[in-house]
Backbone as a ProteinNet text record, in pm:
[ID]
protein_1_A
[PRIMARY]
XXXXXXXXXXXXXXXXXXXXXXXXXXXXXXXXXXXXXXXXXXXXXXXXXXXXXXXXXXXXXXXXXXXXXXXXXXXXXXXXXXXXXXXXXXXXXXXXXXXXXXXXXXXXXXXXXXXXXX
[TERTIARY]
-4326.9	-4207.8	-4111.1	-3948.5	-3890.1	-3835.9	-3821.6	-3766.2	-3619.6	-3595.6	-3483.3	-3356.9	-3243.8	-3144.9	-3094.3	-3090.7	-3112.2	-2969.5	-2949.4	-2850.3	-2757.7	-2837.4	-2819.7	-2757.2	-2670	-2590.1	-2591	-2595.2	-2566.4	-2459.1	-2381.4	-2256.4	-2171.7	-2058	-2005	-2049.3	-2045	-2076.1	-2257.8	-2316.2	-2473.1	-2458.5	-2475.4	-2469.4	-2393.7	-2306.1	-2258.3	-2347.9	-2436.7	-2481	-2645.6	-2685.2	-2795	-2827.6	-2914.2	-2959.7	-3019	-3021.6	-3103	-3046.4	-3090.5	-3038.9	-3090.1	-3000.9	-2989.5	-2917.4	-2968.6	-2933.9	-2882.1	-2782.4	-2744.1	-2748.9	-2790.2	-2755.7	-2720.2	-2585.7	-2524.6	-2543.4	-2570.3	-2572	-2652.3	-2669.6	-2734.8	-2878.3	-2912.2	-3047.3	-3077.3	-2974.5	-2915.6	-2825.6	-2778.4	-2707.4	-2795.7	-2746.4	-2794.5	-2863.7	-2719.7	-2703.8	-2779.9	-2799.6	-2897.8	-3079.1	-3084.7	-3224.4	-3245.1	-3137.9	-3165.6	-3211.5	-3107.4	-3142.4	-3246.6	-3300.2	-3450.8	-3528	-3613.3	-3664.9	-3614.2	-3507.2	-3426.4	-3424.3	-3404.1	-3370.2	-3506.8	-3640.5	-3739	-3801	-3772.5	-3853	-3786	-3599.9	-3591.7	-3635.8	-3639.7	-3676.8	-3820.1	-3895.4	-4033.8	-4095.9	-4001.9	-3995.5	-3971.4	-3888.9	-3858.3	-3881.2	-4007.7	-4059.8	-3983.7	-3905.7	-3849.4	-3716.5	-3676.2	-3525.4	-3572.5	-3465.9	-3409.3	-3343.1	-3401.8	-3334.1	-3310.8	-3154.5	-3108.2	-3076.2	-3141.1	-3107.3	-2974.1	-2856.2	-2802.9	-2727.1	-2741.9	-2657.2	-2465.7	-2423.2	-2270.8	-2262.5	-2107.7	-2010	-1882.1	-1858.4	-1693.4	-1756.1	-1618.7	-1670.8	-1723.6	-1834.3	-1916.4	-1837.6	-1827.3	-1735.4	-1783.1	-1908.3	-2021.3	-1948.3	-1974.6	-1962.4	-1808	-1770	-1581.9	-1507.8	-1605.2	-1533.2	-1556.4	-1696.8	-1758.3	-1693.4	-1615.6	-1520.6	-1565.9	-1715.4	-1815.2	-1702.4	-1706.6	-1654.9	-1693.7	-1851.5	-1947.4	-2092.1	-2166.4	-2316.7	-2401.4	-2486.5	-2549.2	-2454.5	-2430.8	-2364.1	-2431.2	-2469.3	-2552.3	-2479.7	-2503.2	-2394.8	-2545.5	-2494.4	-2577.5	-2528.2	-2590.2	-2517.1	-2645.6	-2538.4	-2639	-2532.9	-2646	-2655.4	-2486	-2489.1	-2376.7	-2263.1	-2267.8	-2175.9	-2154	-2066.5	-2073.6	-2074.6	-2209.2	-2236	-2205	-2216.1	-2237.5	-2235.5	-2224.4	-2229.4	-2245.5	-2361.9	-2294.9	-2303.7	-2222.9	-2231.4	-2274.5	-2386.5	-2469.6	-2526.7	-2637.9	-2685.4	-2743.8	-2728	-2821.3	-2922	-2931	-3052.1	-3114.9	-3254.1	-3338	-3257.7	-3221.1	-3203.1	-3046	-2946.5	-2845.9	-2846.6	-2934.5	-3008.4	-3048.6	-3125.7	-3251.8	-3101.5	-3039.2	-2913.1	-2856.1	-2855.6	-2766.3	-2840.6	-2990.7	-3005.6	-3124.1	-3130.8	-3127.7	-3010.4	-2910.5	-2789.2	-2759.7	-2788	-2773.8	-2917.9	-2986.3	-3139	-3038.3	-2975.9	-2934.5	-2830.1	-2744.7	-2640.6	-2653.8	-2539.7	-2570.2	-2455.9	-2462.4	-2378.3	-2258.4	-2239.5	-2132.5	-2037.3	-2116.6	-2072	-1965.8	-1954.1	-1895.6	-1949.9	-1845.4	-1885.3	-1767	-1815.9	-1752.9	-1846.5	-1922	-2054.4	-2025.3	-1973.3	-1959.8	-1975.2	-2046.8	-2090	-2006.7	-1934	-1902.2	-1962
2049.2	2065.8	1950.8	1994.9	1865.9	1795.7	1681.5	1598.8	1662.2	1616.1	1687.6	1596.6	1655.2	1534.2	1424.3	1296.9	1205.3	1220.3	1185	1259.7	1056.2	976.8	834.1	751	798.7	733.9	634.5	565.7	425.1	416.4	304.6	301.2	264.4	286.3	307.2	154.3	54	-97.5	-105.3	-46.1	-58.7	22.1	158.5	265.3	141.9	91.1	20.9	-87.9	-124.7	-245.6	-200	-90.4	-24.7	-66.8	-162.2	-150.9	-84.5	-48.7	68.5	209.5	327.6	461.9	492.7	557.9	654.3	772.7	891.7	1021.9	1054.4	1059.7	1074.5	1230.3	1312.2	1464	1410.8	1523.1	1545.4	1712.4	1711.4	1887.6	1866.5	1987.9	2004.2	2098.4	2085.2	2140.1	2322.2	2322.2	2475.1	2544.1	2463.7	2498.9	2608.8	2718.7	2806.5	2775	2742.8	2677	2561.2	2449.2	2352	2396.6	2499.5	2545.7	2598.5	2720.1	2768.8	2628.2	2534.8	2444.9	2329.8	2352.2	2246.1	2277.4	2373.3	2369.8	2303.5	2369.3	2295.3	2104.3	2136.7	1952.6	1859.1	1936.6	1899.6	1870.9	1979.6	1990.1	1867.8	1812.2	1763.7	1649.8	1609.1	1464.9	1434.2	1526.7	1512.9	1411.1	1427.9	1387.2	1241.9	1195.7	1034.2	969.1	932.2	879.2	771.4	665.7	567.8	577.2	701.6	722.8	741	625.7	675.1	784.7	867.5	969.2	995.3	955	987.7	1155.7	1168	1303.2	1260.6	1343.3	1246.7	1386.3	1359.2	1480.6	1489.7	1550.6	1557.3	1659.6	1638.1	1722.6	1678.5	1722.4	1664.3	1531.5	1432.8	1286.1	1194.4	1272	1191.6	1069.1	967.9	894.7	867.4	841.7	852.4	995.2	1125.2	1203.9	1208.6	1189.5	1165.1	1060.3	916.3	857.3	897.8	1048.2	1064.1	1212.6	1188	1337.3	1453.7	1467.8	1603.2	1694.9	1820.8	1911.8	2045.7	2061.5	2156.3	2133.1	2172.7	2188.6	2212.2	2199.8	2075.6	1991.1	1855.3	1805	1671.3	1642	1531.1	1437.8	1324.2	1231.2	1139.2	1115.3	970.8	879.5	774.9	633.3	527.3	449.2	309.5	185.2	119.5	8.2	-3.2	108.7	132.2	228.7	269	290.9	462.7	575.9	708.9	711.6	749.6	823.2	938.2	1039.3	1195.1	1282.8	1390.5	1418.2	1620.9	1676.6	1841.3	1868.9	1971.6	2051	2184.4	2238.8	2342.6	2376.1	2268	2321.8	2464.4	2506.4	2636.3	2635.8	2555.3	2523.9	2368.4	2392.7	2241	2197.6	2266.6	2215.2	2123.8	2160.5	2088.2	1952.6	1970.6	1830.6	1737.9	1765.7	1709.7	1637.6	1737.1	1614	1549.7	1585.7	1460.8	1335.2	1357.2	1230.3	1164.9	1272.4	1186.7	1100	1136.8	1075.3	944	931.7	840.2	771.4	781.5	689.2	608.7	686.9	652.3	565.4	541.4	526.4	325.2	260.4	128.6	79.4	31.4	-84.1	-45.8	-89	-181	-25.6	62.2	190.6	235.1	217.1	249.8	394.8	482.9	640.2	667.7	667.9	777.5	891.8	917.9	998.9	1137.3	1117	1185.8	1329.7	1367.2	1556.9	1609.9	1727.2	1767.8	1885.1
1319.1	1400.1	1373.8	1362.8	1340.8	1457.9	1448.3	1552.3	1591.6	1758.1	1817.8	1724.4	1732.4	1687.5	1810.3	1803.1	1841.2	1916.9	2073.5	2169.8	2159.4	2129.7	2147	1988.4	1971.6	1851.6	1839.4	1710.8	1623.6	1670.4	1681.2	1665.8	1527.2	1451.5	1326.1	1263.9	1342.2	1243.5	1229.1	1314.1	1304.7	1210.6	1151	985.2	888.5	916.5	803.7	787.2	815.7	813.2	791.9	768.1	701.6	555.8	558	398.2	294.5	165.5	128.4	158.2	138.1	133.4	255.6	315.2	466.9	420.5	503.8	544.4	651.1	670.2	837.1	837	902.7	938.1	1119.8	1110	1175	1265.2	1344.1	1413.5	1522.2	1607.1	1759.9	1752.2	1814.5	1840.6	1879.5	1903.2	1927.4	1858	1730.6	1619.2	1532.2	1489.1	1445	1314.6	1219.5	1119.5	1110	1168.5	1189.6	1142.7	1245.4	1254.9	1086.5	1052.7	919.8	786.5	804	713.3	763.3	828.3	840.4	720.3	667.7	588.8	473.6	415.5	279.7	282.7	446.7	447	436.9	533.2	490.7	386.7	295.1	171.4	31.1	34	8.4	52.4	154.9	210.3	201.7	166.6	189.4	28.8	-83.2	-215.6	-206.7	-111.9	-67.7	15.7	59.2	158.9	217.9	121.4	126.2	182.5	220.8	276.3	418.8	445.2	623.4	619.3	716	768.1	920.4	954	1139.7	1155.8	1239.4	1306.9	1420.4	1369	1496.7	1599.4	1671.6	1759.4	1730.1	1730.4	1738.9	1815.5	1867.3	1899.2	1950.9	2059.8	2111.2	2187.1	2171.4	2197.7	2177.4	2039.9	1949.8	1858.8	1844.9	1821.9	1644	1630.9	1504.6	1418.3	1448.2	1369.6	1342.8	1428.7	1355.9	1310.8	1310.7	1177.6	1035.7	1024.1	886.3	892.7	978	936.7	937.9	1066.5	1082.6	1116.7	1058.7	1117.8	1139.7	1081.7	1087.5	1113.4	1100.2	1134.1	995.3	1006.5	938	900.3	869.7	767.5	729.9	605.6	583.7	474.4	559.6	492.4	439.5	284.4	207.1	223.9	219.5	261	159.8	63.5	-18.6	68.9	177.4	180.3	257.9	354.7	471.7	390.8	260.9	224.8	156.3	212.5	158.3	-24	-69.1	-176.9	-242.8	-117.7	-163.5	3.6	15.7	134.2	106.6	207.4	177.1	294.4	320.4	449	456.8	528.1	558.4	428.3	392.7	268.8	253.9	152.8	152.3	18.8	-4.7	-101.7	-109.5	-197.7	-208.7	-309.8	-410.4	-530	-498.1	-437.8	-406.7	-332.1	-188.3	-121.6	-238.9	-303.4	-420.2	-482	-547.8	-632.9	-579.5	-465.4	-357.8	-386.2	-337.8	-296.6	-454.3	-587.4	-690.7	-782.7	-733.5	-765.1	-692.2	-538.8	-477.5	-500.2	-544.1	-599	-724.2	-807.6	-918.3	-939.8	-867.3	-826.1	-848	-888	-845.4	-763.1	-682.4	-561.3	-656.8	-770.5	-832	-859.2	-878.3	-944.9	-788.1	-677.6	-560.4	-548.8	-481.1	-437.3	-555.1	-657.3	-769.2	-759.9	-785.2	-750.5	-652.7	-552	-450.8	-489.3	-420.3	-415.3	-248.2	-298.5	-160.3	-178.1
[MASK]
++++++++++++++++++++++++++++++++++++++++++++++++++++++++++++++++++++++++++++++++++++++++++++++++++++++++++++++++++++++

């Protein structure tokens, strides 16, 4: 079973100040769309033990999902070391997750978010 999404947000300078690769997913627990992509999101994440991954709740007021510009359900933002990599919204496959976040494995500091997957 997956964990609920987390109702208690980071605030925008704590994510920036994350070292190493993070996953933020963004969506609600009653999101349709949410539920459909658990598996996909599981099955990629299950390959990288070493990635943080936040479940984070959004919606109106969420102050977190709208500096990263959420504007749908699922939406999973990569982040190296506080900083956007790559990002997709409502995945519908492993194989797309998977390049997200072998690109952001790949990726170096110096290289910035040229990279970026939308």
């Amino acid at each position: 079973m997956t964990d609920p999404y987390n109702p208690v947000n980071p605030t925008r300078a704590e994510i920036d100040a994350l070292p190493g690769l993070t996953l933020l997913e963004f969506g609600t627990d009653w999101c349709g769309h949410c539920q459909a992509a658990q598996p996909i999101i599981s099955a990629a994440i299950a390959e990288h033990p070493a990635l943080r991954h936040l479940r984070l709740e959004d919606g109106k007021g969420r102050p977190l999902g709208r500096s990263f510009g959420v504007k749908m359900w699922p939406t999973l933002v990569c982040l190296r070391d506080g900083q956007e990599v790559g990002r997709l919204v409502r995945p519908s496959s492993t194989t797309a997750l998977q390049e997200l976040l072998a690109r952001a494995w790949k990726e170096r500091p110096e290289q910035g978010s040229s990279a970026r997957l939308r």
